[in-house]
N, C-alpha and C positions, 0 to 999 in steps of 0.2 A: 328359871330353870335353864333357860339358854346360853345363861351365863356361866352358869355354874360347867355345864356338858363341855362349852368351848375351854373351860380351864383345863379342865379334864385331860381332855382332847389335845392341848396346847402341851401336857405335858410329859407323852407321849411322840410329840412331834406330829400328829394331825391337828385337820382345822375344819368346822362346819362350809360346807358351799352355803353362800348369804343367799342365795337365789332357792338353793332346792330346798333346803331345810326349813320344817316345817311341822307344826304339834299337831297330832290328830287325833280325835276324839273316837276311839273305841268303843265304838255303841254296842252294845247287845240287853240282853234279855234285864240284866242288873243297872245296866249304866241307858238308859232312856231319853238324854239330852239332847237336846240339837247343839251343833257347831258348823264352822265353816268348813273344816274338813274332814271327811270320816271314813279317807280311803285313801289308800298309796299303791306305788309299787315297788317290788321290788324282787331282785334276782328272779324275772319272769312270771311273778305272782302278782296278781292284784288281792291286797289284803281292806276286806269293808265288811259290814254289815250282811249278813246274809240268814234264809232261813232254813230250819235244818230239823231237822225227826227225833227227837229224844227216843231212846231206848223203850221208853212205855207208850211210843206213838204220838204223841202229843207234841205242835208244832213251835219251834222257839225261836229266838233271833239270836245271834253267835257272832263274833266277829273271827273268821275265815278265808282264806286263801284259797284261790282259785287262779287257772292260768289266765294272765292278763290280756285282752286284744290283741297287746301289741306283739307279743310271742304267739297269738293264733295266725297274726300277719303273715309273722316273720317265719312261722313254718309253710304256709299257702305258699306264698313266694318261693321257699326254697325248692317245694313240689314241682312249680313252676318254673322252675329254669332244669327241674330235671326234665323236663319235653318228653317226657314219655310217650306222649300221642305221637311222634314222630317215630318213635324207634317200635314201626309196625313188624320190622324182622325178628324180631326178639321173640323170647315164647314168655308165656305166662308165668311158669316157674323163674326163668330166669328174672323175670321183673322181681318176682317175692324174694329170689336169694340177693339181689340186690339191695330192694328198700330195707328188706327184715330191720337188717342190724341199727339203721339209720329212725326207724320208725321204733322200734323196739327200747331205744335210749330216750325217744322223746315221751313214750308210754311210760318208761318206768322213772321218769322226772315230772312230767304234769301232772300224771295219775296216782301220785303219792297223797292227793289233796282235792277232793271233789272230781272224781275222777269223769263225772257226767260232762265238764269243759270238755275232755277232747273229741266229742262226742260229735263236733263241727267235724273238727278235723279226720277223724275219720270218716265220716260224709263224704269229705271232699277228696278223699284218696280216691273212694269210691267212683266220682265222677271223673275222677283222670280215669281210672280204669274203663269207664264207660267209653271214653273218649279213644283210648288206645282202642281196642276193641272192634269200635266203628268203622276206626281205619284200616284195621288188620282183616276183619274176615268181612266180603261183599254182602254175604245176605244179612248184616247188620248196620250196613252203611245207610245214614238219614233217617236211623229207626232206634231213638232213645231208647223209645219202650220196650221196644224186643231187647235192645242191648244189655238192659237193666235186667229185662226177664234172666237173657243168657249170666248175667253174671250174679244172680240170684241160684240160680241152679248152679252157678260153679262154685256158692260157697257151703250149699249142701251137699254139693259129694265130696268135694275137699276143705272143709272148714279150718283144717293148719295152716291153708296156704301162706296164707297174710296175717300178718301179726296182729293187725286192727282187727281180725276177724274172731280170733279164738279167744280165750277164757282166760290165757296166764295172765298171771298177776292180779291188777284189780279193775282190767278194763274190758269191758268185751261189747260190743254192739247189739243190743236188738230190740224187739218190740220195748219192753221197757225199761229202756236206756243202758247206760254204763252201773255195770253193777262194782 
């Protein structure tokens, strides 16, 4: 088959990478085998094996797409070099009219496909928020738990604020998960 893909391929003008390329056994609920590999990724998804709720409740195995580590990384990181804990002058709104659009792209790119993945990463927006927070007002300073309390109350009187917080689309945060 590999041989055949690279003629293919050859006559078009592409060529397989010898190193990445590589057959992978799509396991689900029909296909039951074991192999050496039975996960990839790709364009920001890890595609494997996973389990999943059939329409009459009943639990199956699929093979499905999900946002891969390496993209849960690489968006952690990018939160992190925004230093928002640093920009304690700022206000609140202006931090949401800034991330919105930035946070809003990666929602409606990961969460197109088990949208319960970004479910970290809105976690951890959370906790820069906490973070900002601490430094910005005194009687929250070295006090997680109140910090968390205050921004628990600030997502029930303004639940639009934050993108990760409200309902559009197909991702929204809360007791039971990313719906």
């Amino acid at each position: 088959m590999r041989e055949h893909l690279d003629a293919r391929l050859g006559e078009v003008g592409l060529e397989l990478h010898p190193e990445k390329t590589r057959v992978v056994y799509c396991k689900d609920r029909d296909r039951t085998g074991t192999a050496e590999n039975v996960s990839f990724d790709f364009l920001g998804y890890t595609f494997r094996p996973r389990v999943a709720r059939h329409r009459s409740g009943r639990l199956f195995t699929t093979f499905s797409p999900a946002m891969s580590r390496e993209s849960a990384c690489a968006i952690r990181q990018t939160v992190r070099r925004w230093r928002l804990h640093l920009k304690s002058e700022t206000s609140l709104a202006t931090l949401a009219r800034r991330m919105s659009p930035i946070v809003r792209g990666w929602i409606g790119y990961y969460c197109r496909f088990r949208a319960s993945s970004f479910q970290s990463i809105a976690r951890h927006l959370d906790r820069v928020l906490v973070r900002w927070a601490m430094r910005k007002y005194k009687r929250l300073r070295a006090r997680p738990g109140r910090a968390f309390a205050w921004l628990e109350s600030v997502k029930a009187k303004r639940p639009g604020l934050f993108v990760h917080w409200t309902g559009r689309g197909a991702f929204a945060v809360g007791a039971m998960g990313a719906r």
